[in-house]
MARZA-909485 format. One record per residue: residue in three letters; x, y, z of N, C-alpha, C, O, CB in turn; residue number from 0. Coordinates in steps of 0.2 Angstrom, whole numbers, plus 5000, padded with zeros to 4 digits. Glycine has a CB too. Layout:
! MARZA-909485
rest_npx_npy_npz_capx_capy_capz_cpx_cpy_cpz_opx_opy_opz_cbpx_cbpy_cbpz_nr
ala_X_Y_Z_X_Y_Z_X_Y_Z_X_Y_Z_X_Y_Z_NUM
...
//
This chain:
! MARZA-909485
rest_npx_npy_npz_capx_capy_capz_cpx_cpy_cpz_opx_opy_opz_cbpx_cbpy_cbpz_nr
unk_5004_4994_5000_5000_5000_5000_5004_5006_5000_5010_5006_5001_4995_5000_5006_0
unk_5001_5012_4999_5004_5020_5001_5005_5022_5005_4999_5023_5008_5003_5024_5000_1
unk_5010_5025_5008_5009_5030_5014_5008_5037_5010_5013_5039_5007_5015_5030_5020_2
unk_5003_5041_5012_5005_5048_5007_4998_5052_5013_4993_5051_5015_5000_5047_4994_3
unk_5004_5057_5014_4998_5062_5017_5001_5067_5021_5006_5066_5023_4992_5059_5021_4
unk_4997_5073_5022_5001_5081_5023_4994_5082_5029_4996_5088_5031_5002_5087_5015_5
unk_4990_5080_5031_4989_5082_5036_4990_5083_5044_4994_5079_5046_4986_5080_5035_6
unk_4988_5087_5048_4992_5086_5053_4983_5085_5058_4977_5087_5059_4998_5093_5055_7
unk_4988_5078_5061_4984_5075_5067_4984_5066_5063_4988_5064_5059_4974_5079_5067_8
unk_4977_5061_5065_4978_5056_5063_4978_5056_5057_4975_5061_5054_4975_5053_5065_9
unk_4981_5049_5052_4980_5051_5045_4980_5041_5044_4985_5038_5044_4988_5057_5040_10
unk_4974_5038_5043_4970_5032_5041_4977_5032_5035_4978_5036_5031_4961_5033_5039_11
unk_4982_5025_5037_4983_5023_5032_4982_5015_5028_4983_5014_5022_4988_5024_5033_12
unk_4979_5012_5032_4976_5006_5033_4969_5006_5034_4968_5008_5040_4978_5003_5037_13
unk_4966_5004_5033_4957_5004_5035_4956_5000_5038_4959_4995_5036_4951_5003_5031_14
unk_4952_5001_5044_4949_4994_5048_4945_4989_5045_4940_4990_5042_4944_4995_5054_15
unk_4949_4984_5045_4949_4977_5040_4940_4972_5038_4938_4968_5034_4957_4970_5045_16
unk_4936_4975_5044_4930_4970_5046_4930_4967_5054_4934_4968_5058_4930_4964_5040_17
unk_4924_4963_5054_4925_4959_5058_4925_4953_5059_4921_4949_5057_4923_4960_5059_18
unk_4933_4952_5065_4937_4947_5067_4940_4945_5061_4940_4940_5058_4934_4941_5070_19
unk_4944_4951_5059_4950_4952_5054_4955_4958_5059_4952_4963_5062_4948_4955_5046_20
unk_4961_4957_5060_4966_4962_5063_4973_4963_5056_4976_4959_5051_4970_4957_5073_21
unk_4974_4969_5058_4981_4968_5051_4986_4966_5056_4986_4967_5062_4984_4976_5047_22
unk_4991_4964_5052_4999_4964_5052_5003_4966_5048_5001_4965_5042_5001_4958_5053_23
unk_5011_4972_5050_5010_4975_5046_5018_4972_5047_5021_4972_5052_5007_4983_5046_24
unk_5020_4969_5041_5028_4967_5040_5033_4974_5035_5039_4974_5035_5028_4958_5035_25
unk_5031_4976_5033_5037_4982_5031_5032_4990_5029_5027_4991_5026_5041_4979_5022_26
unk_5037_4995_5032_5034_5000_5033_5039_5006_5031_5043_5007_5035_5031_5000_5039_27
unk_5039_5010_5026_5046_5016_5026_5042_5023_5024_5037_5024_5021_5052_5014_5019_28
unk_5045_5027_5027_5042_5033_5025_5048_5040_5024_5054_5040_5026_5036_5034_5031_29
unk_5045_5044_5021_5050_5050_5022_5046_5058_5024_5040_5059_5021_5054_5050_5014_30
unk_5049_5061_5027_5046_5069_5028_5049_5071_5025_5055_5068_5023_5045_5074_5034_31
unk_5043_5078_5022_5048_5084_5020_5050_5089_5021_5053_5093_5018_5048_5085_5017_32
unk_5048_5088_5029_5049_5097_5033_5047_5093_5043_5043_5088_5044_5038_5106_5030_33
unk_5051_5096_5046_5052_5094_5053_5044_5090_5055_5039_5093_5053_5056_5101_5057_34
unk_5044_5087_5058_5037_5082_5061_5039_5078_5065_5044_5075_5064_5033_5078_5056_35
unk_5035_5078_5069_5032_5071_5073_5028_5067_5072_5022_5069_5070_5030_5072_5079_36
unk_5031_5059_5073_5027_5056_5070_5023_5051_5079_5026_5052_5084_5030_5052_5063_37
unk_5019_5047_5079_5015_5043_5083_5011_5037_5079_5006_5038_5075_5010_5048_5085_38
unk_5012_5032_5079_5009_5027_5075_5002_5023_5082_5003_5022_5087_5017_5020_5073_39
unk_4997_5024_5077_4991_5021_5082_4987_5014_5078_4987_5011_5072_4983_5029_5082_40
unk_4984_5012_5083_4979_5007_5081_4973_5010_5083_4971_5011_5089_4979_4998_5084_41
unk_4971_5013_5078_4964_5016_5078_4966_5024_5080_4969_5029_5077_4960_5012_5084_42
unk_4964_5023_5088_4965_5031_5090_4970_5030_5097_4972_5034_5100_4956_5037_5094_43
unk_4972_5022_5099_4976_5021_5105_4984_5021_5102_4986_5017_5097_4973_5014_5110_44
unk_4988_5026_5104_4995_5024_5103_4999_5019_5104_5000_5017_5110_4997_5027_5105_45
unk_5002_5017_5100_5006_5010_5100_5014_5011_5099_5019_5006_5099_5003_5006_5094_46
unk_5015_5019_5098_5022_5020_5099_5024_5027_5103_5020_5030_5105_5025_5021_5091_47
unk_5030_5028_5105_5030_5035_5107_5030_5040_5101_5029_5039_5095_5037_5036_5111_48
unk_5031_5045_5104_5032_5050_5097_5042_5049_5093_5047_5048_5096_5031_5061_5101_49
unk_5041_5049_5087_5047_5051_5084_5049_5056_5082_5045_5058_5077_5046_5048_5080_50
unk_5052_5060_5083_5055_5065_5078_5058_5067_5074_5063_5068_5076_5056_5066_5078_51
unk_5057_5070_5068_5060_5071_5062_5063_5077_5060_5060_5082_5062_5056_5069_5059_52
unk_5069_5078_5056_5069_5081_5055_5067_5084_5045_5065_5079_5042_5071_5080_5058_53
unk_5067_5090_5042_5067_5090_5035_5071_5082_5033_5076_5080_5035_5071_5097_5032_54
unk_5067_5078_5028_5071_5073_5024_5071_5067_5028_5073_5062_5026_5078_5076_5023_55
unk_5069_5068_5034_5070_5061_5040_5065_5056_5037_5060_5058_5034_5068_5062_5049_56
unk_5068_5050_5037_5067_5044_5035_5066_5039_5040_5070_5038_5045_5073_5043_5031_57
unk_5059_5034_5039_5059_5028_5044_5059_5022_5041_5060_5022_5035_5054_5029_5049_58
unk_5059_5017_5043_5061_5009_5040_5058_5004_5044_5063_5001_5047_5067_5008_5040_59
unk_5052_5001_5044_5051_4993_5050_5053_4988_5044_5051_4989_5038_5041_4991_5055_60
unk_5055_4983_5045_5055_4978_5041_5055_4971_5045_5060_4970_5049_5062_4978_5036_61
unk_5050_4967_5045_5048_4960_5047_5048_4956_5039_5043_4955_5036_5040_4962_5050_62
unk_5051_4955_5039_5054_4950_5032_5055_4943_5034_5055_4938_5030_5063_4953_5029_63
unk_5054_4942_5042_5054_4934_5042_5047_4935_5046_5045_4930_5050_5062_4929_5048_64
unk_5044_4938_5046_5033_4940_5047_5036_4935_5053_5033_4929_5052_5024_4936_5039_65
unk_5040_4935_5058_5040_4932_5065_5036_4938_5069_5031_4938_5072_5049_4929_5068_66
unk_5041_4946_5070_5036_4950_5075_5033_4957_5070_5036_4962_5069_5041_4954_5083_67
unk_5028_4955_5068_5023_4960_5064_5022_4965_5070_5023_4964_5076_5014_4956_5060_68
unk_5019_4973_5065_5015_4974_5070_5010_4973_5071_5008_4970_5065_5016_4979_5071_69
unk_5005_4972_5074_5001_4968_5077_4994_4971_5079_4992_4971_5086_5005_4965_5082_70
unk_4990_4973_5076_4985_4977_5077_4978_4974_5083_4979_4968_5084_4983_4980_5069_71
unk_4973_4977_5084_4969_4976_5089_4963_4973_5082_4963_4975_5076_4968_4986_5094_72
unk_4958_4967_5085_4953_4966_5078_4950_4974_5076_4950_4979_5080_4945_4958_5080_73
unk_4948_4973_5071_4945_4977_5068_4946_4983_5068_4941_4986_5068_4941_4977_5070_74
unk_4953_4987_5068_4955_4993_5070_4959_4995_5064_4963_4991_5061_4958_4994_5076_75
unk_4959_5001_5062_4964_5005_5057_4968_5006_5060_4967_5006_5067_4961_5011_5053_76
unk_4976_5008_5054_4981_5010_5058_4982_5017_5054_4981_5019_5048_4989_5004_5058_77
unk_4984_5019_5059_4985_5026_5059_4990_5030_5060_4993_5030_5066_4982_5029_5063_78
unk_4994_5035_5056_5000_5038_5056_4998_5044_5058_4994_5047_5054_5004_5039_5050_79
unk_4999_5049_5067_4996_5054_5066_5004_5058_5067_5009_5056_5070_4989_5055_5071_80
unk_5002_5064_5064_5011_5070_5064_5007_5077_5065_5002_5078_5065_5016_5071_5053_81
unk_5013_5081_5067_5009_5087_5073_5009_5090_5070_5005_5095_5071_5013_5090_5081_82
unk_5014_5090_5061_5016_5097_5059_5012_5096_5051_5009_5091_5050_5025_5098_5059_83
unk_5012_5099_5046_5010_5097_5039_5014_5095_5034_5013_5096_5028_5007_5102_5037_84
unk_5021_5092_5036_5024_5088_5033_5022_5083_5027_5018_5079_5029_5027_5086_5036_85
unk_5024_5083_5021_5021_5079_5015_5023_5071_5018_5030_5071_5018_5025_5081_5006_86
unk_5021_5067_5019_5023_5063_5022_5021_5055_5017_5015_5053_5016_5020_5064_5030_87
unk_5027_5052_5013_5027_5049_5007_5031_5040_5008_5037_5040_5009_5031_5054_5001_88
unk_5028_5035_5007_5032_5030_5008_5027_5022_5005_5022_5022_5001_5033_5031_5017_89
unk_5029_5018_5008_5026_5012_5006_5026_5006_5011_5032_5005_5013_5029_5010_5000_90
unk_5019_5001_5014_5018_5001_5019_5014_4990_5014_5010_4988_5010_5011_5011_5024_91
unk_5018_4988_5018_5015_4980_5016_5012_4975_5022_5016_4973_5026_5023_4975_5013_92
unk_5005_4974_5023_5002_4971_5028_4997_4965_5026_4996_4964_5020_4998_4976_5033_93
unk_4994_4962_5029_4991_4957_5030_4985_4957_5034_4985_4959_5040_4994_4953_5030_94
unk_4980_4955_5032_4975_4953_5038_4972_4949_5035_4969_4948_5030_4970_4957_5040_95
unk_4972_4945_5044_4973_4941_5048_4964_4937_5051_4959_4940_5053_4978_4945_5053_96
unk_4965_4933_5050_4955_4931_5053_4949_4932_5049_4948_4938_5047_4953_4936_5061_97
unk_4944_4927_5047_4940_4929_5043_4937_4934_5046_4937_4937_5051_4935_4924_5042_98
unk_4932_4937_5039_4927_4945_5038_4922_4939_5037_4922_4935_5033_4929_4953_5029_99
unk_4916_4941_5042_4908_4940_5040_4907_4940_5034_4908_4946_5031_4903_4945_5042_100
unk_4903_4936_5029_4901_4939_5024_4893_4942_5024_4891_4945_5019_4903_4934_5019_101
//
């Protein structure tokens, strides 16, 4: 998937998958392009501290042996929220996990 967005506050990068489906997210990179903080959420509860960035700062998860995904809550979107309006551009690979009702 994309990470693309300049808003400041939360920014839905994953949609909540249904129900008794959770994502797992095995690789994740992004880049700013002006000083930001970032916060990574499952939903609206945080799941990281804040990061800091500067212009050009660059992040990187990689779960390449999918042994420790991150690991979301069922049914919840993950969420990139940043304090500042930095263009915020990357590419984000997950899975979900557990049947969706049809």
């Amino acid at each position: 998937g994309t990470i693309s967005f300049t808003a400041t506050g939360d920014n839905e990068v994953i949609a909540a998958p249904g129900t008794g489906a959770h994502i797992q997210i095995d690789h994740m990179e992004f880049v700013v392009s002006a000083a930001t903080n970032i916060i990574f959420k499952d939903a609206s509860t945080n799941i990281s501290g804040t990061y800091t960035f500067g212009a050009g700062g660059s992040y990187s998860f990689d779960n390449s042996s999918k042994d420790w995904p991150i690991t979301l809550v069922v049914n919840q979107a993950f969420n990139i929220n940043q304090s500042g309006t930095a263009t915020v551009g990357g590419m984000i690979f997950y899975r979900v996990v557990g049947a969706v009702a049809a």
